[in-house]
MMTF fields as JSON, N, C-alpha, C and O atoms, coordinates in Angstrom:
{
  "mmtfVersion": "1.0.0",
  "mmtfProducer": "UNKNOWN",
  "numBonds": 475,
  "numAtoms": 476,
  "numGroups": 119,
  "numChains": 1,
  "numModels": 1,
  "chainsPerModel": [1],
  "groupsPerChain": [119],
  "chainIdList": ["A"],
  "bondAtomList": [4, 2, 8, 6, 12, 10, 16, 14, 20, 18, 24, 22, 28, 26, 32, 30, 36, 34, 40, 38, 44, 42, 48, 46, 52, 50, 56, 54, 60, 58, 64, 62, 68, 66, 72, 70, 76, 74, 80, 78, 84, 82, 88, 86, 92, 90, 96, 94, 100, 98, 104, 102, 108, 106, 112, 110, 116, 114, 120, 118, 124, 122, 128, 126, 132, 130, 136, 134, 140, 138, 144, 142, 148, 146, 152, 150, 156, 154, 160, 158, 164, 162, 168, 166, 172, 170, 176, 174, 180, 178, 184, 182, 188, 186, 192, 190, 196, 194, 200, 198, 204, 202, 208, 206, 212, 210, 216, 214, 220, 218, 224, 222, 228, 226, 232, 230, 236, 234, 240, 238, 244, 242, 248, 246, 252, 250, 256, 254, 260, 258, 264, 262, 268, 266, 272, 270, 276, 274, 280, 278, 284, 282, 288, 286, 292, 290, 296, 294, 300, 298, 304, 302, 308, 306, 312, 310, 316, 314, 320, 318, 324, 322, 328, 326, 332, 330, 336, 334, 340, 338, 344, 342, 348, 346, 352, 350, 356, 354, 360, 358, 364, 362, 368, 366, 372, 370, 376, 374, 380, 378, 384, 382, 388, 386, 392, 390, 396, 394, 400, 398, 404, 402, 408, 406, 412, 410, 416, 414, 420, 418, 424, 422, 428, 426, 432, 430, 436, 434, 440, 438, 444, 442, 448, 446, 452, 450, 456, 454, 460, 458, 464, 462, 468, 466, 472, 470],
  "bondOrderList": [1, 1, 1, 1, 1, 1, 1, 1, 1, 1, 1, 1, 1, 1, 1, 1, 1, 1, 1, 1, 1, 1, 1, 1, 1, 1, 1, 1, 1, 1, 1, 1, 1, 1, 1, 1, 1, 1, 1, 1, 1, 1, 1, 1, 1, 1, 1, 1, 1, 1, 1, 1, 1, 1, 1, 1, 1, 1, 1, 1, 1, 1, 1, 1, 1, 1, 1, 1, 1, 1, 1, 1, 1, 1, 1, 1, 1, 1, 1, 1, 1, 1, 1, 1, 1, 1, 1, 1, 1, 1, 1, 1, 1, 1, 1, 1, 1, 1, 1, 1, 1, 1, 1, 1, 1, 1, 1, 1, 1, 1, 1, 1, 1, 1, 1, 1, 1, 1],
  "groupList": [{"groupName": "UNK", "atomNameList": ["N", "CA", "C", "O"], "elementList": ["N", "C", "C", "O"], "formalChargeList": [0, 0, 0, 0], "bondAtomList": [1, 0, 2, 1, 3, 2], "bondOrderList": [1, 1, 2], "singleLetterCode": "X", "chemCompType": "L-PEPTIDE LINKING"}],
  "groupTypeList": [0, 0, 0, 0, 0, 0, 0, 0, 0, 0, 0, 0, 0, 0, 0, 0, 0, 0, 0, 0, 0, 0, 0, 0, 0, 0, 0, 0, 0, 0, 0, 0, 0, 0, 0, 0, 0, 0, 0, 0, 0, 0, 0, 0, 0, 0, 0, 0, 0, 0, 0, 0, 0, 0, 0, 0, 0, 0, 0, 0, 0, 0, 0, 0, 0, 0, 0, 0, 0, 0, 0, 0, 0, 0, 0, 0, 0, 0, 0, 0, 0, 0, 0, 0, 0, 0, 0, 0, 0, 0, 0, 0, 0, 0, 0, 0, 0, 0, 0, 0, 0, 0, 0, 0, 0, 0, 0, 0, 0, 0, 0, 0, 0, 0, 0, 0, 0, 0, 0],
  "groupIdList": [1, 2, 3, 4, 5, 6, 7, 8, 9, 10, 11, 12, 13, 14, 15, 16, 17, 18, 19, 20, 21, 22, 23, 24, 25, 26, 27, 28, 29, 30, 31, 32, 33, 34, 35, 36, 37, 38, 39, 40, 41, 42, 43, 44, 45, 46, 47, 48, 49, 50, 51, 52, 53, 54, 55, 56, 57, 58, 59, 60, 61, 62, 63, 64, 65, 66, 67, 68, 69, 70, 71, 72, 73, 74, 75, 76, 77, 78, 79, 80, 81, 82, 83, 84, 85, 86, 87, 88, 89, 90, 91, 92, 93, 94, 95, 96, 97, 98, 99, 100, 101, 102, 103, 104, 105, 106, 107, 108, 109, 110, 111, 112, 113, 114, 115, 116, 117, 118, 119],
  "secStructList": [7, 3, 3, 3, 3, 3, 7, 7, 7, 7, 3, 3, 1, 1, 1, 3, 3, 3, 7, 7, 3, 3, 3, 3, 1, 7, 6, 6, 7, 7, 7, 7, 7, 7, 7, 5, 7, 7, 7, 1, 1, 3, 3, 3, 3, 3, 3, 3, 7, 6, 6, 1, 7, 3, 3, 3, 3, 3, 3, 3, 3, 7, 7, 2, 2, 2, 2, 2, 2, 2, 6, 6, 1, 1, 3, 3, 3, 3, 3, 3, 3, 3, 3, 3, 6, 6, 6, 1, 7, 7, 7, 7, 7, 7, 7, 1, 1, 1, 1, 1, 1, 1, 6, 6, 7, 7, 7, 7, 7, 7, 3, 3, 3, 3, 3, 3, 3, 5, 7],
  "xCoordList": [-115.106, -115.463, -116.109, -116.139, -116.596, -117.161, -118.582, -119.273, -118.946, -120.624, -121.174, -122.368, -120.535, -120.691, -120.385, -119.862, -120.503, -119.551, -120.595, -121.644, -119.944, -120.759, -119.538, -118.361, -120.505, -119.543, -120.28, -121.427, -118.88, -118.981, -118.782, -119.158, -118.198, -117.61, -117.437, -117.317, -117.384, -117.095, -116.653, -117.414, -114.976, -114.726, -113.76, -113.027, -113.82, -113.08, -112.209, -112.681, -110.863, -110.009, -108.588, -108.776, -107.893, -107.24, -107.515, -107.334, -108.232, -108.833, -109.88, -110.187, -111.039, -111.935, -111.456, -110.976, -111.52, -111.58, -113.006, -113.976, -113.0, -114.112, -113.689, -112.967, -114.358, -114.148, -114.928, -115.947, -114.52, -115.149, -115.403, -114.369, -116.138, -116.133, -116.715, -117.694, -115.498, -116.249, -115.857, -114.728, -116.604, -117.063, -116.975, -117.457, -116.469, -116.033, -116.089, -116.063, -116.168, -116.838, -115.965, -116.194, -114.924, -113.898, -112.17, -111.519, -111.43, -110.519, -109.404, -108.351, -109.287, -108.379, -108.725, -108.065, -109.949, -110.013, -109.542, -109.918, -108.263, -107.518, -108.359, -108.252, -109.543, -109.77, -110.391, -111.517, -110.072, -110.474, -109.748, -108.85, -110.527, -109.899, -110.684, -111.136, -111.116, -112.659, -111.759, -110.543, -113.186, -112.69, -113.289, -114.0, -113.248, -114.242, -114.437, -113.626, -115.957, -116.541, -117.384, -118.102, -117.282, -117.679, -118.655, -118.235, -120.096, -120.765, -121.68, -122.704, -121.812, -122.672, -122.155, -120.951, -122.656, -122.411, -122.606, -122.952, -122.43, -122.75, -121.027, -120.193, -120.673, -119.683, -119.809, -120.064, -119.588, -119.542, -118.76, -118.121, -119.003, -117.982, -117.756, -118.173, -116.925, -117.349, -115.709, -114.483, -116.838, -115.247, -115.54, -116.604, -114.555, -114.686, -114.655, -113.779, -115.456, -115.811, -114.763, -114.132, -114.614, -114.024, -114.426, -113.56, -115.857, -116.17, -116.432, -117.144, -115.523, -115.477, -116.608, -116.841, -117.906, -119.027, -118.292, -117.191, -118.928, -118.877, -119.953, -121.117, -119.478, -120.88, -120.275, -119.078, -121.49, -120.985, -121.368, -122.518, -120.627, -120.69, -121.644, -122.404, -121.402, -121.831, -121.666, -120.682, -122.763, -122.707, -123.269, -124.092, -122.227, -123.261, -123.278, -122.404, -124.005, -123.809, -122.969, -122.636, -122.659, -121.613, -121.61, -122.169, -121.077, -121.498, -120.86, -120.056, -120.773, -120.339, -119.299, -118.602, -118.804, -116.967, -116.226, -115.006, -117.117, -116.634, -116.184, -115.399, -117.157, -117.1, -116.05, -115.37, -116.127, -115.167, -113.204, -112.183, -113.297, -112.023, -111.546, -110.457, -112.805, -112.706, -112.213, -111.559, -112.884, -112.488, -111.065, -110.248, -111.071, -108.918, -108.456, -107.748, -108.422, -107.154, -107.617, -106.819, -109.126, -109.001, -108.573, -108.088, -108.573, -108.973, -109.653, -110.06, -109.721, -110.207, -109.554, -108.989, -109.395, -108.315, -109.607, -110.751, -109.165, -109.966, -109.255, -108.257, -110.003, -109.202, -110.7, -111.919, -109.657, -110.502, -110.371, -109.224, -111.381, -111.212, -112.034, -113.229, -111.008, -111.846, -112.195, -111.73, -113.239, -113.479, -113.993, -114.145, -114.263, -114.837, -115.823, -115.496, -117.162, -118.197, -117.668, -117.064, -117.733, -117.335, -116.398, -116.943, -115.493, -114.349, -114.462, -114.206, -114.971, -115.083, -116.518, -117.181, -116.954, -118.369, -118.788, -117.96, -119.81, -119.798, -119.608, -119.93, -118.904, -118.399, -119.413, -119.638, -119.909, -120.857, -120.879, -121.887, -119.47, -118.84, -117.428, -116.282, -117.846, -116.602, -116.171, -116.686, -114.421, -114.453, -114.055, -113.659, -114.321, -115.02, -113.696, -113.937, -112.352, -110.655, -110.473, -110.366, -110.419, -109.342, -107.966, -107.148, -107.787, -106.241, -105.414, -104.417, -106.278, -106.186, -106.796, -106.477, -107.528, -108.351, -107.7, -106.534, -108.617, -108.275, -108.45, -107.761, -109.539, -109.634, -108.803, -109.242, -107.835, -106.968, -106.45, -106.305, -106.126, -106.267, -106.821, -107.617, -106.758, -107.783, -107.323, -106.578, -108.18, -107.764, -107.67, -108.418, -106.296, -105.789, -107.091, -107.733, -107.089, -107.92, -107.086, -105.929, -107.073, -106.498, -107.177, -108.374, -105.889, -106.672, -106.153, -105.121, -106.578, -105.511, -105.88, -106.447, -105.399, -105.27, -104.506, -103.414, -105.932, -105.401, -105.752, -106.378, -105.358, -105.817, -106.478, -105.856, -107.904, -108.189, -108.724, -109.436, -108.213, -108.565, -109.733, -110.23, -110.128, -111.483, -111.718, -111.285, -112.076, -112.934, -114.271, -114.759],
  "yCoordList": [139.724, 138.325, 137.95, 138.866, 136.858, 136.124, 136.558, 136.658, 136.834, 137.175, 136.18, 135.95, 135.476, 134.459, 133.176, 133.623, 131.868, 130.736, 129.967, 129.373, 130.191, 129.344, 127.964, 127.977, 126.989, 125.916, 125.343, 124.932, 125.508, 125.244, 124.204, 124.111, 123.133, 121.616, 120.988, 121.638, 119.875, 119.129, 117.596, 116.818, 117.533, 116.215, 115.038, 115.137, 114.231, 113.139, 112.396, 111.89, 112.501, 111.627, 111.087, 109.876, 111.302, 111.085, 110.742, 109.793, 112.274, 112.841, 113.314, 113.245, 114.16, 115.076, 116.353, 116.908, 116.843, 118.086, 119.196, 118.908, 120.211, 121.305, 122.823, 123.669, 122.874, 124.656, 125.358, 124.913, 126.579, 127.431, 128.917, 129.398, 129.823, 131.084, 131.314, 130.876, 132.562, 133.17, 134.497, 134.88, 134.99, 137.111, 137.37, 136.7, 138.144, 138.635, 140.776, 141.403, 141.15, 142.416, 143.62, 144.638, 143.153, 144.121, 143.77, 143.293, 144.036, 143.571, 143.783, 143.294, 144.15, 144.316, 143.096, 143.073, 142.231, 141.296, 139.974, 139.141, 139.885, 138.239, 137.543, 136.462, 137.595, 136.493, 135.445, 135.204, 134.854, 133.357, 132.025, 131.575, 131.627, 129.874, 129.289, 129.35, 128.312, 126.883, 126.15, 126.141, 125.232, 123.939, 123.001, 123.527, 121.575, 120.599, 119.974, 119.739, 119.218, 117.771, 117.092, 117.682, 116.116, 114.786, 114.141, 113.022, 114.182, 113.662, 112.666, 113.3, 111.232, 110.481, 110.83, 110.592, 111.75, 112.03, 113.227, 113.436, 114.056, 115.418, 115.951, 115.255, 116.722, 117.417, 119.104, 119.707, 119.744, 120.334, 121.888, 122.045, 122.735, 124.414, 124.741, 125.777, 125.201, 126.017, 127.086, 127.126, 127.736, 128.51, 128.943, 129.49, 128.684, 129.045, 130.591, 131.381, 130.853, 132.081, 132.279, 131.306, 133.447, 134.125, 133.134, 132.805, 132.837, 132.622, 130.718, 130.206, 129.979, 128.787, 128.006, 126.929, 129.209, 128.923, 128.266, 128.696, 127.391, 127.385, 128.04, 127.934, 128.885, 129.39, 128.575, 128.462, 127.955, 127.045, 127.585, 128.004, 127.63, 128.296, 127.593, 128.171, 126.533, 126.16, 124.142, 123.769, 123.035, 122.102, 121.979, 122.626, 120.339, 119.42, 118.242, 117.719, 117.42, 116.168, 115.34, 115.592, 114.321, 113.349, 112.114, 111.206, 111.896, 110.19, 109.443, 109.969, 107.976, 107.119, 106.928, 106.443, 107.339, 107.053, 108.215, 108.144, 109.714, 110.518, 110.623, 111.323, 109.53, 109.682, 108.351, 108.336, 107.569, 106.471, 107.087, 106.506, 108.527, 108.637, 109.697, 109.843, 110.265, 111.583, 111.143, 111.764, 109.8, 109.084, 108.018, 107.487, 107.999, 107.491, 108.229, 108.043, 109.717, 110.442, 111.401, 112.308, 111.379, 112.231, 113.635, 114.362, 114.108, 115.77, 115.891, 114.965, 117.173, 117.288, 118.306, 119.014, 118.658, 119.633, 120.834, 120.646, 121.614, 123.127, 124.161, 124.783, 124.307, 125.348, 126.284, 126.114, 127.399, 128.544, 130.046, 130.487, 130.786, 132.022, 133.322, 133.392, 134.256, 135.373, 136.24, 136.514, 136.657, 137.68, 138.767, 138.42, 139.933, 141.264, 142.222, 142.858, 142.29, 142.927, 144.651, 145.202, 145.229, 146.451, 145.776, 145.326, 145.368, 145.378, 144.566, 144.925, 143.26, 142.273, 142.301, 141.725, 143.07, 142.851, 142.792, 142.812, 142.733, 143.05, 144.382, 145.462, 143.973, 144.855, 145.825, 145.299, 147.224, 147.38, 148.362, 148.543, 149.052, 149.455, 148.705, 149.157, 147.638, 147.266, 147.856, 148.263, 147.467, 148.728, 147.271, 146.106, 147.924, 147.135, 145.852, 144.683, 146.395, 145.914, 145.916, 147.038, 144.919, 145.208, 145.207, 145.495, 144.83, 145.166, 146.246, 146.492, 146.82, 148.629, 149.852, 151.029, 149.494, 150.173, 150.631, 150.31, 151.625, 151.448, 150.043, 149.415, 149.938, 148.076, 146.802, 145.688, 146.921, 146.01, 145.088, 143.874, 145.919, 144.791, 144.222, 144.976, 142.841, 143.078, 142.429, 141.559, 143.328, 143.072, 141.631, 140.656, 141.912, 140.722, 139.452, 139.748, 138.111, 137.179, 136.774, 136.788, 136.449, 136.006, 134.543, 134.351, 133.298, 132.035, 131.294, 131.688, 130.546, 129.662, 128.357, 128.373, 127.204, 125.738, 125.096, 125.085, 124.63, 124.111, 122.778, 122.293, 121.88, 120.731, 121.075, 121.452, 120.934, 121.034, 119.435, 118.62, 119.34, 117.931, 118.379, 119.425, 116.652, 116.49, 116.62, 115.687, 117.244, 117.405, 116.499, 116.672],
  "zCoordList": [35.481, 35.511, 34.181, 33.359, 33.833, 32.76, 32.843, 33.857, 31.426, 31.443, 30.663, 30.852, 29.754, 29.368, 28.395, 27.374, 28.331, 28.09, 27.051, 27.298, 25.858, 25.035, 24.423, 24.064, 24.551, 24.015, 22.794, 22.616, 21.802, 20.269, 19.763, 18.595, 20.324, 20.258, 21.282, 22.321, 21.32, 21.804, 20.897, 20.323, 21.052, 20.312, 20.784, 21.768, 20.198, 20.994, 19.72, 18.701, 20.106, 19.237, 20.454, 20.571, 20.944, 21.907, 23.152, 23.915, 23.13, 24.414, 24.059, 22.869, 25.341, 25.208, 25.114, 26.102, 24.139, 23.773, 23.773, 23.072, 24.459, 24.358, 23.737, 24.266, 22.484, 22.362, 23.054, 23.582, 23.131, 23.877, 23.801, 24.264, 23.501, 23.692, 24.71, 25.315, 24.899, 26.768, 26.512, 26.205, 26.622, 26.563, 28.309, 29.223, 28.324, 29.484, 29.013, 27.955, 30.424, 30.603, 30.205, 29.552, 30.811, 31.121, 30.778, 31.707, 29.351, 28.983, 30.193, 29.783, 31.096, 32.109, 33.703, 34.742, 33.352, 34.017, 33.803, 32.978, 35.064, 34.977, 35.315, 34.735, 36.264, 37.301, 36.641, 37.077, 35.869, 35.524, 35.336, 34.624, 36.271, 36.181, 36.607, 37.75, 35.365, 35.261, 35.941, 36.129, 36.41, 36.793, 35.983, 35.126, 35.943, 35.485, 36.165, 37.061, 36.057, 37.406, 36.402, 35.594, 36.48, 36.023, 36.322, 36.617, 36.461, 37.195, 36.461, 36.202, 35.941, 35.426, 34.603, 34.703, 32.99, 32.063, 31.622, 30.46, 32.394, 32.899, 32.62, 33.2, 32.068, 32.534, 32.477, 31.435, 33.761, 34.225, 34.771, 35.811, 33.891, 34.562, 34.884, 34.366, 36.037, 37.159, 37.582, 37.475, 38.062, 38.979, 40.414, 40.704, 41.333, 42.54, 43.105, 42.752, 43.801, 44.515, 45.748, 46.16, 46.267, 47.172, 48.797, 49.608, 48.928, 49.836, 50.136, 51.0, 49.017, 48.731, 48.607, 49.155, 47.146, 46.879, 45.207, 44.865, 44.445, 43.148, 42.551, 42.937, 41.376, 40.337, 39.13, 38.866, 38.355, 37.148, 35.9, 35.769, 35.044, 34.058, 32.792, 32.014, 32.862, 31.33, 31.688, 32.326, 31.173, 31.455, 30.273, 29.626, 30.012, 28.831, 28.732, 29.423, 28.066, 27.995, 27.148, 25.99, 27.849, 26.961, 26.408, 27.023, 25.338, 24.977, 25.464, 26.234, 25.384, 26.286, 26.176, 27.066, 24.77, 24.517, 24.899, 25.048, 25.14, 25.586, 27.487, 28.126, 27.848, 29.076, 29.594, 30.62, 28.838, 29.263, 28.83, 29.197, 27.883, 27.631, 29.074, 29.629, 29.318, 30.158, 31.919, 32.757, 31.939, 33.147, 32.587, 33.34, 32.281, 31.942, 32.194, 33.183, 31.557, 31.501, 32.602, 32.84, 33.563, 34.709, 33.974, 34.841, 33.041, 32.46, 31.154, 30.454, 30.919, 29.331, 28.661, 29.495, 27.655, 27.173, 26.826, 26.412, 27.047, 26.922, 26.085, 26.449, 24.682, 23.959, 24.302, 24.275, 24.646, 25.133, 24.197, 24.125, 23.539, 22.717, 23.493, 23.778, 23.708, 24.941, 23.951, 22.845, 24.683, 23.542, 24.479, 25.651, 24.177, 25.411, 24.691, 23.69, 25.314, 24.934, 24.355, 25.276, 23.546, 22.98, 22.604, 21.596, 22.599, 21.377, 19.975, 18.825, 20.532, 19.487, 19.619, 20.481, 18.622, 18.051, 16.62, 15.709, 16.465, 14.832, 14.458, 14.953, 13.293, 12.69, 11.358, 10.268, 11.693, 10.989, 9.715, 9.032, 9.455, 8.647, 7.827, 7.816, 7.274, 6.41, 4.754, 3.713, 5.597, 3.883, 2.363, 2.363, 1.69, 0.329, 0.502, 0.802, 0.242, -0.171, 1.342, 1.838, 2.134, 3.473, 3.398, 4.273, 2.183, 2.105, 2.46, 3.139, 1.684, 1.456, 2.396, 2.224, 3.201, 4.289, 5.494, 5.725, 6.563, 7.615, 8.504, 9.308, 8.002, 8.939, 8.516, 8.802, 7.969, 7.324, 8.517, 8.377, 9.964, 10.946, 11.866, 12.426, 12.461, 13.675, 14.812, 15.264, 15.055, 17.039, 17.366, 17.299, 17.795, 18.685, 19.701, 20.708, 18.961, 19.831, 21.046, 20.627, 22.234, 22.772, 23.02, 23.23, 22.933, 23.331, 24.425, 24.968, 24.712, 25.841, 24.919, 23.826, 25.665, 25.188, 26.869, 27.439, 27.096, 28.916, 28.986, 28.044, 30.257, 30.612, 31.843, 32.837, 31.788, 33.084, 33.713, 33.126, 34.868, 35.765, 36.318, 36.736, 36.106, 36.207, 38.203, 38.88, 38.566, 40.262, 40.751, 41.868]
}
């Protein structure tokens, strides 16, 4: 599961757009899928539990043009960057030339780019 959701942006030109980093535990875990909720000017994280509890991940506030675009189009676009505790960390041996090194590559980011509707 997710250990944790930091949000890096938030912008508005079309639509609402949110970046996102989310570190997660275990590179062999699918189980994720946010939701969004809308509340006043609140928007809101969450993902649903087994036992049809929500745990919410991460909430922030919005400006007024953000919230008047977010209620038109009823979603927000979510570019999402995973990242997993031990793999992607800092890096504490770099070699001088990465050209030329063993570290010349790096581990695969995985991202998504979703619409999630607003709840």
């Amino acid at each position: 599961m997710v250990s944790s959701i930091d949000i890096k942006k938030v912008s508005t030109r079309d639509k609402v757009v949110i970046d996102l980093d989310v570190w997660m535990d275990d590179p062999d875990d699918y189980d994720f899928s946010p939701r969004a909720s809308l509340e006043d000017n609140m928007l809101s994280l969450f993902v649903e539990l087994d036992d049809n509890e929500q745990e919410y991940l991460a909430s922030f506030e919005l400006d007024d043009e953000a919230v008047q675009m977010a209620e038109r189009d009823r979603y927000v676009e979510a570019r999402i960057k995973f990242s997993v505790h031990g793999m992607h960390g800092t890096l504490t041996h770099k070699t001088p030339q990465p050209r030329t090194g063993p570290n010349a590559k790096k581990l695969a980011e995985p991202r998504w780019k979703i619409n999630l509707p607003l709840i």
